[in-house]
LUMKE-458011 format. One record per residue (C-alpha): x, y, z. Coordinates in pm, whole numbers, plus 50000, padded with zeros to 5 digits. Layout:
BEGIN
XYZ/...
This chain:
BEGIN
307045437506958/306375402306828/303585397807092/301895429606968/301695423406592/299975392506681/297365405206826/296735435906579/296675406806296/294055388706503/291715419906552/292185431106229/291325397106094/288345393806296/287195429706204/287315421705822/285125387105897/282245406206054/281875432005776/281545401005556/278205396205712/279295357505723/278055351906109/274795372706064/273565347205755/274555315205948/272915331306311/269535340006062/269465304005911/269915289106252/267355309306415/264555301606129/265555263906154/265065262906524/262165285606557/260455264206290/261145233006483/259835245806803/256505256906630/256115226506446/256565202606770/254015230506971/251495223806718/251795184906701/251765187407108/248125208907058/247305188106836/247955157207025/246895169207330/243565172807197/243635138307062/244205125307359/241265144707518/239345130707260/240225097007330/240165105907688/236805118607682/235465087007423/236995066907634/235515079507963/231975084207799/232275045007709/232675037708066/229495057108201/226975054307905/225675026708130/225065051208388/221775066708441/221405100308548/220425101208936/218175129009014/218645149309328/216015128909493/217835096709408/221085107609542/219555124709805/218365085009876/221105067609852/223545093410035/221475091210352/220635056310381/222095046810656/219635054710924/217395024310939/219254990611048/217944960411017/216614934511231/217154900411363/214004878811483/213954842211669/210974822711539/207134831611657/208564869211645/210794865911929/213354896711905/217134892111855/218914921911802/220084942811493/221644925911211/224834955011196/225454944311575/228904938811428/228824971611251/227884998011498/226545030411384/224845060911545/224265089811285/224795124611465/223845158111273/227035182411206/226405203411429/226735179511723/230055173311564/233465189811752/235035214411478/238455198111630/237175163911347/235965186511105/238995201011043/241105165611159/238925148510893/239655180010600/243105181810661/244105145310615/241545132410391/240775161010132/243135191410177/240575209309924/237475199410026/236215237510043/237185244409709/236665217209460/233885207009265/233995169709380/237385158309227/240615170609205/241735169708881/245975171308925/244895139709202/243245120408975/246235124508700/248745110108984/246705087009069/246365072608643/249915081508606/251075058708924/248535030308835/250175032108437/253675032008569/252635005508824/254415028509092/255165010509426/254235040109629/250085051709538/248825082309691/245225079309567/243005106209448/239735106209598/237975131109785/235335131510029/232735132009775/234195105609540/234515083909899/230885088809989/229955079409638/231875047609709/230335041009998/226995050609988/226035045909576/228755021909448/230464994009520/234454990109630/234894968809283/238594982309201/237744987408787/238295022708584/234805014108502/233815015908859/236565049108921/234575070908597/231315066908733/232235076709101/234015108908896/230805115208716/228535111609009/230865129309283/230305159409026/226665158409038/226635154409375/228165186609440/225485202109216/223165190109484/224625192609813/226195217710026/229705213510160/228385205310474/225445185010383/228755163310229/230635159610546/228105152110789/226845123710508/230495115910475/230865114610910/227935091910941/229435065910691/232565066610739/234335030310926/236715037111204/238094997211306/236344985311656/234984997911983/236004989312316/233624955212259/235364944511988/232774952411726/233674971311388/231685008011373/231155031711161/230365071111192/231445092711412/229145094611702/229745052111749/233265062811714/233725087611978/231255068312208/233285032612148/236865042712138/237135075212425/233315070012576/232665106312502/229775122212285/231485135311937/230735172812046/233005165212317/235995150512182/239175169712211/241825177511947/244165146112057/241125124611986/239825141311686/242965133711545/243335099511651/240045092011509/240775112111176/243625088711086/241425055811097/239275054110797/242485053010586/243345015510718/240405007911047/241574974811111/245394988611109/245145013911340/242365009311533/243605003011921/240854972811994/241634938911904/238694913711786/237504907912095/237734942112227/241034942312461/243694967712397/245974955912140/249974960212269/252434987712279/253434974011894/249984970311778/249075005311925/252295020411761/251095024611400/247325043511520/249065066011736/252075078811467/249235084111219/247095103411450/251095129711501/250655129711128/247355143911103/248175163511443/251225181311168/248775189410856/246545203911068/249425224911171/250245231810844/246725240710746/246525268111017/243475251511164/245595251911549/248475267211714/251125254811797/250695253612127/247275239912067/249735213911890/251695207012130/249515201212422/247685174812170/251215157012123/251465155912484/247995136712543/247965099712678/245515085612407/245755049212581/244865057012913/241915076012813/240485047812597/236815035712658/236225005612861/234144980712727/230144974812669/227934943412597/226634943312259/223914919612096/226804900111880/228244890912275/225144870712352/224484854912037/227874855711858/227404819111640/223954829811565/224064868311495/227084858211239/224844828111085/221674849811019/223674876610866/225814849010657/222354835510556/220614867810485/223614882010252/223524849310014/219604853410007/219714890009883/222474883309634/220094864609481/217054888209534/219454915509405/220504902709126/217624888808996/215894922209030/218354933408797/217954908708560/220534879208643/220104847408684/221464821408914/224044805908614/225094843608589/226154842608963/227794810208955/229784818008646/231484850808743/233124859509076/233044894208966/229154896608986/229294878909352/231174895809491/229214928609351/226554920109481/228004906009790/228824942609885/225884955809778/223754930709987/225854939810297/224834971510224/221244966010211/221184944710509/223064972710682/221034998710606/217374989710482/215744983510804/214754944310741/213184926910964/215024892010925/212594860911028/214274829211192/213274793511225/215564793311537/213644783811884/214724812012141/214534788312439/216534755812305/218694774612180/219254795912481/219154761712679/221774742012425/224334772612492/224174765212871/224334730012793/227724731612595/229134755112859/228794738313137/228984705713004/231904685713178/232644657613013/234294665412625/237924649112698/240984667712783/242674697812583/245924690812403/248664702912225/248434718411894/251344710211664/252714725011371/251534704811039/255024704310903/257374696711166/255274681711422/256544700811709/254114717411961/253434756011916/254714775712124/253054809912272/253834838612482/252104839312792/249844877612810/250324878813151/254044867213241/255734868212932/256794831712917/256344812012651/254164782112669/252714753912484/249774762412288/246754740512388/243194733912253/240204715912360/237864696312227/235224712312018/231544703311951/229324710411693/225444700211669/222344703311559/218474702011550/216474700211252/212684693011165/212374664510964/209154674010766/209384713010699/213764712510692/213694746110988/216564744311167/215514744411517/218644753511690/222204743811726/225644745411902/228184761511704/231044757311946/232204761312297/233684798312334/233394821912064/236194843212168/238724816012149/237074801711803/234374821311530/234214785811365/230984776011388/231244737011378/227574733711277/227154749410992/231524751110889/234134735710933/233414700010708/234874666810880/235044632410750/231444610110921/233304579510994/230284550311001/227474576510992/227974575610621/226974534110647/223724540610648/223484566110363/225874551510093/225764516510189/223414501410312/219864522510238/221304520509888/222124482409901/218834477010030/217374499209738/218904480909479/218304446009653/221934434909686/221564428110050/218684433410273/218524432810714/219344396410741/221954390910431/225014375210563/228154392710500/231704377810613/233534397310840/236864382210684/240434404410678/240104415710351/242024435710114/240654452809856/242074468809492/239814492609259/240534506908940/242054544909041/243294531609370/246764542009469/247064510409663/245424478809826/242934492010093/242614468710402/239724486110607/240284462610926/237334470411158/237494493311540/238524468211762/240994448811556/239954414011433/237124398211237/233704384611318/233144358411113/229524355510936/227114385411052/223964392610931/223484434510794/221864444911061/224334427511360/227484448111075/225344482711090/223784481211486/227774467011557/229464490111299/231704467511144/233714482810870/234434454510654/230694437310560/230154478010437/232864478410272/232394444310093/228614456610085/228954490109926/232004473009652/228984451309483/227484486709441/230274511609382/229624507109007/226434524509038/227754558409186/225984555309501/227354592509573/225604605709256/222344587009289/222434596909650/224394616409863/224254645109629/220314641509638/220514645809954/222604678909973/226334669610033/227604702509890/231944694809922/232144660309738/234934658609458/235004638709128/237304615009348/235054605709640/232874590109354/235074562109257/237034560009640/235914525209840/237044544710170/234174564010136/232144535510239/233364543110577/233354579010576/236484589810401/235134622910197/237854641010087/236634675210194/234294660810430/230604671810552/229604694310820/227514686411117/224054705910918/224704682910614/225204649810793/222494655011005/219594670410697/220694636610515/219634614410842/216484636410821/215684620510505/215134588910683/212844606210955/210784621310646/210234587810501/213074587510242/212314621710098/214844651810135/214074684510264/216774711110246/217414726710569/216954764410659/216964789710885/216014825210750/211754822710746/211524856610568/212794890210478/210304921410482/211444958310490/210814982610750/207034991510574/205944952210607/206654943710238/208084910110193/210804909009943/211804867610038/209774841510169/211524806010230/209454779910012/210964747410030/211224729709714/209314696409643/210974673409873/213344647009675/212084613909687/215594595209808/214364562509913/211214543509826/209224538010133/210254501110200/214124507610210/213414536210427/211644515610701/214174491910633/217394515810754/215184525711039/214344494111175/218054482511154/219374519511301/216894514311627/219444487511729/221844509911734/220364527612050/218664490812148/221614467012121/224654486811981/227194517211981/224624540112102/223034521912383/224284546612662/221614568412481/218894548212628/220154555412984/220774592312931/216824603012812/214344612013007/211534598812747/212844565512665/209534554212478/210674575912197/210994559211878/214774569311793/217034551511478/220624566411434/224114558911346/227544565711568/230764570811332/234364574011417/236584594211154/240334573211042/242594575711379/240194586511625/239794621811483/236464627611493/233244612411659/229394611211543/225764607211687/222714615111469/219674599711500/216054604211405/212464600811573/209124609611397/209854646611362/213204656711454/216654647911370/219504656211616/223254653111521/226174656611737/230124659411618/233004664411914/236844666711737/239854690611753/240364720411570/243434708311424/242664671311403/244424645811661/243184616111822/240404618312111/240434602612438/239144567312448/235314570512554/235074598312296/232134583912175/230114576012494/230674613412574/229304629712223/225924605312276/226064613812639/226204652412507/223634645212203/220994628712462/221504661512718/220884678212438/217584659012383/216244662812726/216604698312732/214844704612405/212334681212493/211284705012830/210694732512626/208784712612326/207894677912451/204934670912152/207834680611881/210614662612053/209394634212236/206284618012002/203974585812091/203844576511716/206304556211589/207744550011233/204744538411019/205554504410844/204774506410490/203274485910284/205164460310089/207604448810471/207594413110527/209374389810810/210734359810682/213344332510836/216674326210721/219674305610789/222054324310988/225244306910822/224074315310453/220904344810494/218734320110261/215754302310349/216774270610670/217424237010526/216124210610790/219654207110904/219534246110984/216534245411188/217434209611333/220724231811477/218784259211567/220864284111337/217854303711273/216554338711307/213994361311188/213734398010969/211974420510756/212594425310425/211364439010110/208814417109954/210574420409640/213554406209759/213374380110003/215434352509999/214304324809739/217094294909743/217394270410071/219914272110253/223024252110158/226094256810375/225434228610561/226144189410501/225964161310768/227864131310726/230924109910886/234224132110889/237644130611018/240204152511167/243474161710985/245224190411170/241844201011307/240544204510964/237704181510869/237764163510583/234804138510464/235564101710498/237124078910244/236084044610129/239054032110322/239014060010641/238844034610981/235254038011083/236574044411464/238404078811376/235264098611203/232764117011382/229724101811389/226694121711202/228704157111245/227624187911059/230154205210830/230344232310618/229244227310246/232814222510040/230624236809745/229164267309911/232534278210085/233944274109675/230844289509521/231464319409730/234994320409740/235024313810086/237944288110025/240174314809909/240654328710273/243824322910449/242194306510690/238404297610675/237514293911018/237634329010978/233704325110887/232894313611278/231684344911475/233954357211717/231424346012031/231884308411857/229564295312157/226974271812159/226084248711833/228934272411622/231684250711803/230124220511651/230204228511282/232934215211121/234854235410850/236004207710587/239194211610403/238354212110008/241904211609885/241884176309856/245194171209713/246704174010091/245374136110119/246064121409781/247554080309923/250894084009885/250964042009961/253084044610272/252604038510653/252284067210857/255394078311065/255034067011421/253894089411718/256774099511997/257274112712343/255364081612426/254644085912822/252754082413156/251654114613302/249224109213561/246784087413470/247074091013096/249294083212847/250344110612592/252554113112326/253714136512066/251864136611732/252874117411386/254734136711166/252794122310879/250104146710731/247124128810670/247134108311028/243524106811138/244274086011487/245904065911706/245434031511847/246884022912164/248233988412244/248433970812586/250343939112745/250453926513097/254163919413152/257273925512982/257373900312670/253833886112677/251933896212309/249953933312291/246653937712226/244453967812130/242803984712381/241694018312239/241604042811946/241314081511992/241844115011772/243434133612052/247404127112187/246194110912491/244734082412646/243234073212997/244904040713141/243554023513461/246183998813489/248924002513769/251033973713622/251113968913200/253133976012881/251673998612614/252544014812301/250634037312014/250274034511680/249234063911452/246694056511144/246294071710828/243054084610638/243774056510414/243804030710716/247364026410695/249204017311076/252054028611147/255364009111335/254754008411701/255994034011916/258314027712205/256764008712441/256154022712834/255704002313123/253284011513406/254273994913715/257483975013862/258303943913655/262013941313815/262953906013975/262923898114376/266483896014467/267743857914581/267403847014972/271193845615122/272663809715180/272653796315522/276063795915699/277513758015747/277263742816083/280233729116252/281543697516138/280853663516363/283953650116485/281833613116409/281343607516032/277893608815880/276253591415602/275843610115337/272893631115266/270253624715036/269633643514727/268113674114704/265283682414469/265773717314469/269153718914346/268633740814015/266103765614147/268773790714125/270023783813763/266103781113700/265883813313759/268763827813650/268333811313306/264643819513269/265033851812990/267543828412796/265123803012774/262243824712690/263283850512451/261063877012406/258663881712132/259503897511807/256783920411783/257953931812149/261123942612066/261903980511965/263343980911617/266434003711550/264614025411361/261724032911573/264404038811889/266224064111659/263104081711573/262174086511952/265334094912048/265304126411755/261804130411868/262634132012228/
């Protein structure tokens, strides 16, 4: 009852709300509220939407009112030029091969295409190929919308069209500048061109990764032909689709490694799930059955892989890659000047080289030039042999991880195992004609399969002493700080520069020092420190500036300028084996630089020459006279020095040949260039990663270098083995000097015979006579000779001796050294052993007013008497002291400078006395007898006869009586000496002596 008034009072209430009309007014106000809101956003989103379109479209017609509009003709151009390849020519028109050796391509017409790509290539690369207009717009929005949100996965949005745009009319520069214009111009395209017209343009273009030889193609007929050896009409729906999925990463999938072998079952794993993936859209797409499918899935792609073909890049790999390097910097600059830029525009932006990087690939890819060499066919076919075969480069080693040190280890292709990585010595040279700059051939390595570096052209390495001759010494000689027969002293020095980190001792090869050497003897010797010393009186200058940049050194850094190392080589980046030896050239061209080169020409495929190599005016490095100066001095090096196993290598010996050998810091590295008349040949042998070489490293490079010689010289003996020799300029003089000092001989010079002969620059021969050299009475002190004093003993000094000048060795700090017989030559034979090198610290030998300490160890030994030396300092000899017996007086019998003295006697007494420089004598030493002075023993007493039983008279008496006491009292009676008698003193010092 309760329960059902309840709910009457509810429906009734209810009933009386809704004829109210309350929920009908707040439902109408609700719906107008909403409804208005709705509109008003609908119209704002119109509104905006065409706002953005606006901006869209401003924004888009911004990026392409650069564009021109391409006619049919023009497109029709530049979509189908790809026919003509260019070629590659040795000098005197000798052919090479085709420049895109590395880039195969064959172009095949569609028809001659199997429909199995067609629809491969539609179905994984452009779903809507048939339909569109050239672009897909709902693509293109992903693609904006995932480049805005920076989304980690990008699908892309380009179709066929857009790609052969890419390809064919732009470049690959990733810019939305670059992305509107391929838009713009993929819709005219398909204005112009069927659908089919587009594919087959788009086949013929398209990369695929490498062929069986290891070389990168492109188009489809190359592709079917180097991956399955089959004709692209005849490729079947497994291959079609393996081939489909490359151009979306070539290098990724592709089954051929660099050199052409099968890569493994991992490398091979990513090509073949991409080519199941195009296998399944082409499912999808209806264009096969399943079983159709299914028998593809089933295919053994690997076993039916091409084998492999020789190509053009196989038999000139370093050179094929050179030319091309060479031709593509060329037309960047051919390019972009016909366009307007100049060379400051290229070197300030990146951006514009590396457009028209691409676009001079391009061109040399497809504009059928004919690309003209300076390279000699047969040297250079007869320096390949020559490094092949050669037998003699040191053994292979190790290479070691730069961090740890520990070998690297690799796994062995055939067995599995894992085994120590090892790599040989590389070699790098090169020949280059001194007048014009052509670069006649060269060696760019040993086996291009193991290493692409070409180490004559790449790959920059320090030049050890080869760099004496360019920054040192031709400079010195320039500026007249030294000339062929300065003197320099080899001394262990240690130098400190402004900038350096710390002292820098440059020690020289062989350890040691040699004393005073003339320039030429330091360069035809290589001694490090006279360059060093040498190139430190002209550092100041910036020798690199006024120099070595003249002369084409291309990696040098604001720090090599002010770095003494680099006196011996120590570049920071270093200098490859083409710049070292073009800077030696200089010398063969009479000081003036010639930039090398090797690309004659460039003319299309109708004759017209778009570049033609005109070498600049050549750069006057060295005046005449310092040129013929460095030449003269660098013929001893194949004459008398580093290099002379050179001599006994060539075949033409007569040739007139000046060059430099050069070590790099700890054995890294070692260098032979040298010059004649009209060639320059440099040589370079090192490791790949740098450790030392085998000792007789550098008798092996000039062994290599002068093989290299001989074999150039069969095929062009007038070029590479002249009669003419360096002309000697005007202005060369020969003039004697002093060998101790490099100035003009003083009489006591030539009266020694320290004298030799060389040429010089008449502007700066030597003027002043010579002055090192003093005669005059000397003594001894420690085996350092010091000039007599007004009270030295006239029997210790050496009579009319030659010395060193005390005020040359101080006027060029010659004292200072540690030791200054450091300034006799190592090979100290002959008159050098006779020059005396005088102490000038004369405070050592100030009088202090005392005797000199005596000499001990006095003994016989054989048939001298020696002793050890006074412990006095400024003793200058001894005097030796003689008496016949045992207590008679002693007498002098001798003097000498040396701790011995030759005695005669076989019976005497002697002892020694030392002497100062001030003629003081010192106590005598302990005496030494020679001989036996011991008495006769008596004569034993008769025994007494038997007594007479008669009496006798007595006897008389007997003289005789005291002989015995006589003689038993004769040393009481005669006392010795005092002067014979050892003092306490003396006995105590001989006894701590002995």
């Amino acid at each position: 009852m309760n329960s059902n008034n309840f709910f009457y009072k509810f429906f009734n209430g209810l009933k009386n709300w809704w004829r109210k009309g309350i929920f009908q007014k707040t439902s109408r106000v609700t719906y107008d509220v909403v409804w208005n809101v709705i509109l008003f956003l609908m119209v704002i989103g119109v509104i905006g939407m065409f706002f953005a379109g606006g901006v869209g479209a401003g924004y888009f017609a911004s990026l392409v009112k650069d564009e021109e509009i391409r006619t049919e003709a023009s497109m029709e151009k530049d979509i189908y030029n790809y026919e003509e390849t260019s070629e590659l020519y040795f000098a005197d028109e000798v052919f090479l091969g085709e420049i895109n050796s590395d880039l195969h391509r064959e172009v095949i017409e569609l028809k001659d295409v199997s429909p199995y790509v067609k629809h491969a290539i539609i179905a994984t690369e452009d779903e809507y190929f048939e339909t569109h207009a050239g672009v897909v717009p709902k693509a293109i929005f992903r693609a904006v919308f995932q480049e805005a949100t920076n989304a980690s996965t990008k699908t892309g949005g380009s179709t066929l069209t857009q790609q052969l745009i890419k390809n064919q009319v732009l470049t690959n520069e990733v810019s939305f500048e670059r992305k509107a214009k391929e838009i713009l111009l993929a819709l005219r395209l398909e204005r112009f061109f069927e659908k089919d017209e587009i594919l087959e343009a788009y086949l013929n273009i398209v990369p695929f990764g490498r062929n069986a030889s290891g070389q990168n193609i492109a188009g489809i007929q190359t592709a079917a032909e180097g991956i399955f050896g089959v004709d692209a009409k005849d490729i079947n729906l497994a291959q079609a689709a393996f081939i489909a999925g490359l151009p979306q990463s070539p290098s990724y999938y592709t089954p051929f490694q660099n050199g052409g072998s099968i890569k493994d079952a991992e490398g091979l794993e990513p090509g073949l799930n991409r080519m199941k993936t195009v296998l399944q859209r082409m499912l999808e797409k209806d264009y096969i059955t399943q079983s159709e499918y299914d028998e593809a899935m089933n295919y053994d792609i690997v076993a039916n892989l091409a084998e492999p073909t020789s190509s053009p890049l196989e038999d000139y790999p370093y050179l094929t890659n050179e030319i091309k390097q060479r031709a593509t910097d060329i037309l960047v600059d051919v390019l972009a000047t016909k366009d307007g830029y100049t060379k400051e525009d290229l070197e300030n932006s990146e951006t514009l080289v590396e457009e028209y990087t691409i676009l001079a690939n391009r061109h040399l890819a497809q504009s059928g030039y004919k690309i003209h060499t300076t390279i000699d066919k047969q040297i250079y076919d007869k320096f390949q042999v020559l490094a092949k075969e050669y037998d003699n480069y040191g053994r292979d080693k190790a290479v070691r991880d730069p961090k740890t040190n520990e070998v690297v280890m690799v796994e062995n292709e055939e067995t599995g195992e894992m085994e120590v990585l090892m790599e040989p010595v590389e070699v790098g040279s090169i020949l280059i004609e001194n007048e014009t700059g052509k670069i006649l051939s060269f060696v760019g390595g040993r086996d291009f399969e193991r290493e692409q570096t070409n180490h004559a052209t790449n790959g920059p390495r320090p030049n050890g002493s080869t760099m004496k001759p360019l920054l040192v010494y031709a400079p010195a000689f320039e500026a007249g700080v030294v000339q062929p027969g300065s003197i320099i002293a080899d001394t262990n020095t240690v130098f400190q520069y402004p900038g350096m980190p710390e002292p820098w001792n440059p020690g020289n090869y062989a350890g040691g020092n040699y004393g005073l050497v003339s320039v030429r003897e330091a360069l035809y010797k290589s001694h490090n420190v006279p360059a060093a010393k040498t190139y430190m009186q002209i550092i100041n200058d910036d020798p690199v500036s006024k120099y070595l940049e003249k002369m084409g050194f291309s990696n040098l850094t604001a720090g090599d300028h002010s770095n003494p190392s680099m006196s011996l080589g120590g570049l920071t980046n270093g200098v490859t084996v083409e710049e070292n030896t073009n800077a030696y050239a200089t010398f063969g061209n009479g000081g003036k630089f010639v930039d090398a080169y090797m690309i004659e020409k460039i003319e299309t495929v109708d004759g017209e020459i778009i570049y033609q190599h005109e070498s600049e005016e050549p750069v006057e490095v060295f005046t005449p006279q310092t040129n013929y100066l460095m030449i003269d001095v660098m013929r001893d090096v194949l004459a008398r020095g580093t290099a002379t196993a050179a001599r006994a290598y060539l075949n033409n010996t007569n040739v007139d040949w000046a060059g430099k050998t050069g070590t790099s810091n700890k054995f890294h590295d070692t260098w032979f260039v040298a010059t004649n008349p009209n060639v320059t040949v440099g040589s370079w042998m090192g490791y790949d990663h740098p450790k030392v070489l085998d000792s007789g490293y550098s008798g092996r490079n000039v062994a290599f270098w002068s093989q290299l010689v001989n074999a150039a010289t069969e095929v062009k003996p007038e070029l590479m083995a002249p009669s003419e020799r360096f002309e000697r300029p005007g202005g060369i003089v020969s003039r004697s000097y002093c060998v101790t000092s490099g100035k003009l001989p003083s009489d006591i010079c030539s009266d020694l015979g320290l004298v030799s002969t060389d040429i010089y620059n008449a502007n700066f021969v030597p003027s002043e006579r010579d002055n090192s050299l003093i005669e005059g009475k000397y003594v001894l002190i420690d085996d350092e000779a010091y000039i007599v004093g007004e009270r030295t003993p006239e029997e210790f000094t050496q009579g009319d001796g030659v010395a060193f000048n005390p005020e040359w060795l101080k006027e060029n700090e010659y004292d200072k050294l540690d030791n200054v017989k450091e300034l006799i030559p190592r090979s100290n034979s002959g008159v050098w052993a006779d020059i005396q090198i005088p102490n000038t610290d004369t405070e050592e030998i100030t009088d202090d007013g005392q005797a000199p300490k005596s000499p001990g160890a006095v003994q016989k030994s054989g048939n001298n008497l020696t002793w050890n030396k006074s412990s006095s300092k400024d003793v200058v000899g001894y005097r030796i002291f003689r008496a016949s017996e045992p207590g008679e007086p002693f007498r002098l019998i001798g003097h000498t400078i040396d701790l011995e003295y030759n005695i005669t006697d076989n019976k005497a007494v002697y002892h020694v006395k030392a002497v100062d420089y001030f003629g003081q004598e010192s106590d005598a030493s302990k005496t030494v007898e020679v001989g036996d002075f011991s008495e006769p023993e008596p004569e034993p007493e008769p025994e007494p006869k038997p007594k007479d039983p008669k009496p006798k008279p007595d006897p008389k008496p007997d003289n005789d009586d005291n002989d015995d006491n006589d003689d038993e009292g004769s040393d009481e009676e005669n006392p010795p000496e005092p002067d014979q008698q050892e003092p306490d003193d003396q006995q105590g010092d001989q006894e701590e002596e002995e």
